[in-house]
C-alpha positions, 0 to 999 in steps of 0.5 A, a space after each residue: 188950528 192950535 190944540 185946545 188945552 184943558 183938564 178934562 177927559 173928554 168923550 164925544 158921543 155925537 159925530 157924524 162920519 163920511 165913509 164913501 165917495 157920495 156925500 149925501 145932500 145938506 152934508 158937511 163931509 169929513 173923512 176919518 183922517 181929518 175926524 181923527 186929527 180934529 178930535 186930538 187938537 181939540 183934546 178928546 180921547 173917544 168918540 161915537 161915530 155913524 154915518 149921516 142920515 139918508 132917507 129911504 135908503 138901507 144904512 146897511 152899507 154905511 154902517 159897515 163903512 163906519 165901523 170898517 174906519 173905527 178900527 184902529 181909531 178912538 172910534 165907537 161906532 153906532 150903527 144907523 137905524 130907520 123905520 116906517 112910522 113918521 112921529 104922530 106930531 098931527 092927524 095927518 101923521 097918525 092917518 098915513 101911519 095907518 097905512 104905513 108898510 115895510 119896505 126893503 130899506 127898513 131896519 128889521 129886528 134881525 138887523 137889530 140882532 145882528 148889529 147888536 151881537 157884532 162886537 163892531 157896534 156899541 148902539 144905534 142912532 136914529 133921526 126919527 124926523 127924517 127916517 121914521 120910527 121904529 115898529 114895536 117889533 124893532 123896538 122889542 129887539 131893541 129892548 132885549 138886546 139893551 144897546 143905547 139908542 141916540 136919538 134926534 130930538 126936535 120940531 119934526 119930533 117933539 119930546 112929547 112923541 119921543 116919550 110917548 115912544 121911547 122914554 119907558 122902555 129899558 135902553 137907554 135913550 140918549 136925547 140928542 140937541 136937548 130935543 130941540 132942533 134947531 134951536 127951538 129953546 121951548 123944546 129943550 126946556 120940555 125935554 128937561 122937564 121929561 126927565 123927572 119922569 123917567 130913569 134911563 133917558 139922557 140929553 146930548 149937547 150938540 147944537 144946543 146954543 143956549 148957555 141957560 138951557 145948558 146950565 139948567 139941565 146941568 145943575 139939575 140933572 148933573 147925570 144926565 148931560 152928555 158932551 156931543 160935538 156935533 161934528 162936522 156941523 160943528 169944530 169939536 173945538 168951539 163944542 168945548 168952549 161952549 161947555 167950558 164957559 158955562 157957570 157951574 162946577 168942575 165937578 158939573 163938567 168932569 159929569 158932562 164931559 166923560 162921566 156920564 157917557 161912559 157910565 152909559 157907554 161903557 166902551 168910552 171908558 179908559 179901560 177900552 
């Protein structure tokens, strides 16, 4: 594919990397290499990294995978991390959360310590619909160590939930899809709406279709939009395109495309 041209310095901070030989199911994989390639054509200058999502399983490995093939490569790596509780979205959930246990796969908060300390990682990401919540005792790590935490945002876990969880501690809270996967609008809408409220959350652009619910969030909260590719699902090219199209400022987009990550992720930033 042709190398996309345009004035911007960007960041992405949603791509999912395949390190080892088993590619989980319902995954697009892409090695390092064509990541690394793909990246460049489409002209963007760092990206955050981490594995994909594998439930009931220890990322442990995974995630020294993915920090192994960021060496070297304009890669941030954030490690994936999972819990016991499922997102309170009905009875049902806040029933099994009350007999929910930890089991060997679990993110411990020593795990959290040791990510956070291992100057290989810069944040954590988690899909709560698919690998649960963290326990408060995780989330307490989380708050002391102050990485920023990407999260998957959508039906199977609501803004509703995510605020009620994770909107009022002191990491940042980066919303992936605009909260609404798969392209549920109503909840992209109501994870805007969340953000008058609070101070250290931001919305991530991958897989957000809608040119309207991009506009909105950027003409009112021009701080708070991050560009994310969502690669593989997506070509980083076709990700920019959508953002460059949009109907609001260069300045709007200087925001989206770099300015507001690397405020929030500093190792994004040129100096690194």
């Amino acid at each position: 594919m042709l190398e996309l041209e345009h004035e911007f310095r960007v960041v992405d901070v949603h791509a999912r990397l395949q390190t080892g030989a088993a590619v989980p199911a319902g995954t697009t994989p892409l090695q390092p290499d064509r990541l690394e390639r793909e990246m460049h054509q489409a002209g963007i200058v760092r990206s955050v990294v981490f594995p994909p999502v594998s439930p009931e399983t220890s990322y442990v490995a995974a995630n020294n995978g993915v920090a192994r093939h960021s060496v070297e490569r304009p890669f941030i790596a954030f490690a994936r991390i999972n819990g016991v509780d499922e997102p309170a979205t009905n009875a049902g959930s806040r029933f099994r959360n009350a007999f929910s246990r930890q089991q060997a796969h679990h993110t411990t908060p020593e795990d959290v310590e040791q990510y956070a300390y291992d100057d290989r990682f810069h944040g954590f990401v988690l899909d709560p619909a698919l690998d649960g919540l963290p326990t408060d005792d995780v989330l307490e790590v989380l708050d002391d160590v102050s990485l920023p935490l990407l999260i998957s945002g959508g039906e199977g876990a609501p803004p509703a939930v995510l605020a009620d969880r994770l909107f009022d501690r002191s990491f940042p809270v980066i919303v992936s899809h605009f909260g609404g996967h798969p392209l549920n609008r109503e909840l992209m809408h109501e994870t805007i709406d969340h953000l008058e409220g609070t101070e250290d959350c931001y919305l991530e652009t991958s897989a957000v279709r809608y040119r309207d619910v991009l506009e909105r969030a950027l003409l009112e909260h021009p701080d708070r939009v991050f560009f994310g590719s969502g690669v593989p699902d997506c070509h980083p090219n076709v990700a920019i395109m959508e953002i460059l199209t949009l109907d609001v400022s260069a300045d709007k987009l200087h925001r989206a495309f770099s300015k507001n990550a690397c405020r929030v992720i500093e190792a994004l930033g040129p100096q690194w």
